[in-house]
Phi, psi and omega in degrees: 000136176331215014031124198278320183307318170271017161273117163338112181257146177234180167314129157217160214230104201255151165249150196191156203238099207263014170298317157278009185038052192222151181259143188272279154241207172201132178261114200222156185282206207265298205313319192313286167312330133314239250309321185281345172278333183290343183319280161006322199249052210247130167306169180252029165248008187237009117356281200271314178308318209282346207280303180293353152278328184306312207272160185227066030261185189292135189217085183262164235223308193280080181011308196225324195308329176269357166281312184275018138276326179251028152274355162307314180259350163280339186292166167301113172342281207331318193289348182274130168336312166191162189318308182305320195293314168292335165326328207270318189292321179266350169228061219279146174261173190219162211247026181244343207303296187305322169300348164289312198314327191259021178287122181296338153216116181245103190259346179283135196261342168294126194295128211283166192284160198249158152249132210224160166188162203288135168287001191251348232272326179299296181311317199247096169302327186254030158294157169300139174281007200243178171217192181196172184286317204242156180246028180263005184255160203234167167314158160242006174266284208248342172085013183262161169308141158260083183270013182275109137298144187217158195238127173313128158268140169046055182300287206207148187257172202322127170079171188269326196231157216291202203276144189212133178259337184262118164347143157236156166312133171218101177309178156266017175242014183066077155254091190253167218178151175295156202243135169202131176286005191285291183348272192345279174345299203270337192264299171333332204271295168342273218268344152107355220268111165271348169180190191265014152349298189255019206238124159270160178258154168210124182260110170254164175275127160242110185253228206253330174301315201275351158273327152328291170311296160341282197328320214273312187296329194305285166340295220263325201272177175207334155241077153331267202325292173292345174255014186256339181272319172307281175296330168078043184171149178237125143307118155320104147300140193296129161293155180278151159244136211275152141278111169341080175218094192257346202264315198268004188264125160249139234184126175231131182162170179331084143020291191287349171272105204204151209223134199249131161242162148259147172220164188256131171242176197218123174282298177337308202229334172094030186273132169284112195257019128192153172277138202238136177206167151212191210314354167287346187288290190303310165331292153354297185232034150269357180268355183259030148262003172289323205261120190291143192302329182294316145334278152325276204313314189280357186271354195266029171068050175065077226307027151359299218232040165215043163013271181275334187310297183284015186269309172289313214289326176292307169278004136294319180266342173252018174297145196266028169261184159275114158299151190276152190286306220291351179258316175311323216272135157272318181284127165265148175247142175228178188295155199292307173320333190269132186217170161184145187313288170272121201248080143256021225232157153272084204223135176231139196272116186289143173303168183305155191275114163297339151116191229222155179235129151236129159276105198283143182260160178287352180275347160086022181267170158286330191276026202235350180302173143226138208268174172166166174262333186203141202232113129317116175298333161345305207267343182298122183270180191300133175084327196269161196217140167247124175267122153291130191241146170257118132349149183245113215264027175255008184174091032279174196260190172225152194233056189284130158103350213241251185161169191285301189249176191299146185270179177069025187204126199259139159301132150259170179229080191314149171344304164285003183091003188265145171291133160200122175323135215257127188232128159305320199274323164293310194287338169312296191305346192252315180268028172247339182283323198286327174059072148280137157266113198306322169278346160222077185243146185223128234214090191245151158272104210237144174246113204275147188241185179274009166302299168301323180301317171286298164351320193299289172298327176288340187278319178310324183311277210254001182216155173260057221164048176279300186323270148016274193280316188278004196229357210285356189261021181241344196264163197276111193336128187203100170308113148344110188251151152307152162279147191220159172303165211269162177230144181281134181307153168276137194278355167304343175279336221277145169226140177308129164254000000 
């Protein structure tokens, strides 16, 4: 990430109680609310990356999600389809990206995607017409690097929120609102406050450390504001053990779509201690480092259990303006590059990149062209003319159909989600660590569906137990036991691996 030092910083503005060391509220411009809003459009894998440069000491903070980042980055490439796929995972991209870029503090460290083309395309008509992500791809003409970057014209327009001249409210649990004194009024009245006796103003700088920290506090905090401006720092919270609530996720889909796992269990208590799978399982849940926090949230039971993240999620959608589609929209979409086997999520795959409009000027220079997705003909002056570029679609590649990891190849999946490709030698070292009585492990099959696919992901959000807390209410009614001698299995549990 750049030097924090060289990022912008702007004003906030706090009421804080400082007897009780707590912030009341805040008072903030348009940039802050970008900013606290783009926190929403951020992958969650790149989420758990900026978090584990952040904490001091390394603390993770987002439930499951940093086992399942680094079981990304510890596995062998080889097990991955191809070097992009795990890239995409440890640097996942979004289909929101340019709009952060234009935010006055972009604390996301992904290097933004680039546009290239042969630096010959003028000189030469019959250079490729195409361009790429990258400037390591050559001509299909003349064969030189396509080393010209060229700048996109009319990605997205400025900021998360439409152009705004008045201020907002900002609770300490982020609840945020258009500034009004009645607000102000209602909310001190809330909070027992009879007047400002006991209440200081503190006017502070907020850079790219100190939202960091926010983030980190959404996860952890139930008062963010106050522990990230006062106390200066977000604690790791006792995980939660989830209530069962499954009776309540209504869920519509394919039926017939479903991914079969096993799992191993501890009867004394009924804790899953880990699951044997294969690559479609893992692709299900290498795809929810993909998936932007604002997703999560809405997938979290009315966001019940993701606290203050749904308190902005809310007050977004209920700020009293017209809202921008790019924020608003509940369905997630991800980038074209991204495919995987289990589609059990509401996730729609954005269409093939449509390619590019340039406009050539009539003096014919190159540095005078302009790029664009779409050239009104309208605007074209005497001479001047527009060529069309094609993407150059081997690279980046899209792997439709195909999946993140290599296929024919079975997985375990610990409680916490870390991943490892299945080896004698692993499963010895994993069932020699757990230091089990072998009768009383029990082995059931469950087929997860998208029922279970949401279970999954809200328990990773919030427990160090997602197998466990997102899956034990699916498995076949059984009472915690003494361990007793093995029995022979029924052979109706065995699943072909």
């Amino acid at each position: 990430m750049a030097n924090s030092a060289a990022k912008p910083k702007f004003s906030l503005r706090l009421l804080i109680d400082e007897e009780k060391n707590r912030v009341v509220l805040a008072e903030a411009g348009k940039d802050f609310v970008d900013v606290l809003c783009s926190l929403l459009t951020l992958p969650m894998g790149t989420i758990v990356r900026l978090l584990e440069k952040h904490q001091t000491p390394q603390s993770p903070v987002v439930g499951c999600f940093h086992k399942l980042y680094k079981s990304v980055s510890d596995m062998s490439d080889d097990n991955f389809e191809a070097q992009a796929c795990k890239n995409l995972l440890l640097y996942p991209r979004s289909v929101k990206e340019s709009l952060s870029r234009k935010l006055k503090l972009n604390i996301d460290d992904t290097v933004a995607t680039g546009f290239f083309i042969c630096p010959y395309f003028m000189s030469n008509e019959s250079c490729c017409k195409v361009y790429s992500n990258t400037s390591a791809s050559r001509c299909c003409y003349c064969g030189r690097a396509m080393s010209c970057e060229i700048q996109v014209q009319g990605e997205l327009a400025d900021g998360v929120l439409p152009s705004c001249r008045t201020s907002f409210i900002i609770t300490d649990d982020l609840k945020v609102s258009l500034n009004s004194m009645g607000l102000v009024l209602n909310v001190l009245n809330d909070l027992g406050y009879a007047g400002f006796d006991k209440l200081q103003e503190m006017l502070i700088d907020v850079g790219s450390e100190e939202v960091l920290t926010l983030l980190g506090c959404l996860f952890t905090s139930q008062v963010p504001l106050t522990d990230t401006f006062l106390k200066k720092h977000c604690m790791a919270r006792k995980r939660k053990v989830l209530t069962p609530l499954v009776q309540e996720i209504v869920v519509s889909g394919d039926p017939d779509k479903c991914v079969t796992i096993k799992v191993y269990i501890r009867k004394t208590d009924m804790t899953i201690l880990f699951a044997e799978c294969r690559e479609d399982f893992i692709d299900l849940l290498f795809t929810f480092l993909a998936i932007p926090l604002e997703f999560a949230c809405e997938l979290s039971v009315d966001n019940v259990n993701m606290g203050c993240v749904g308190n902005i999620c809310r007050s977004l959608k209920d700020l009293s303006y017209e809202k921008p589609k790019e924020v608003t929209d509940s369905k997630c979409m991800l980038p074209y590059h991204y495919n995987f086997r289990a589609q059990l999520l509401d996730i729609a795959i954005q269409e093939g990149d449509s390619g590019l409009e340039c406009l050539i000027p009539t003096s014919g220079a190159s540095s005078d062209c302009m790029f664009s997705r779409k050239i009104k003909k309208d605007v074209l002056s005497k001479g001047e003319r527009i060529v069309k570029f094609a993407p150059m679609h081997s690279n980046p590649p899209s792997y439709v159909g195909v999946g993140f990891v290599k296929g024919e190849t079975s997985f375990i999946v610990s409680d916490d989600l870390f991943i490892t490709p299945m080896s004698t030698s692993s499963t010895i070292s994993l069932l020699s660590k757990l230091q089990l009585n072998i009768s009383d492990i029990d082995e059931q099959v469950i087929n997860i569906t998208k029922a279970e696919a949401v279970n999954l992901l809200r328990a990773s959000l919030i427990t160090n137990s997602a197998l466990t807390n997102g899956l034990s209410n699916f498995l076949s009614k059984m009472e915690p036991q003494e361990a007793t001698p093995s029995s022979s299995k029924n052979p109706k549990t065995q699943m072909p691996l």
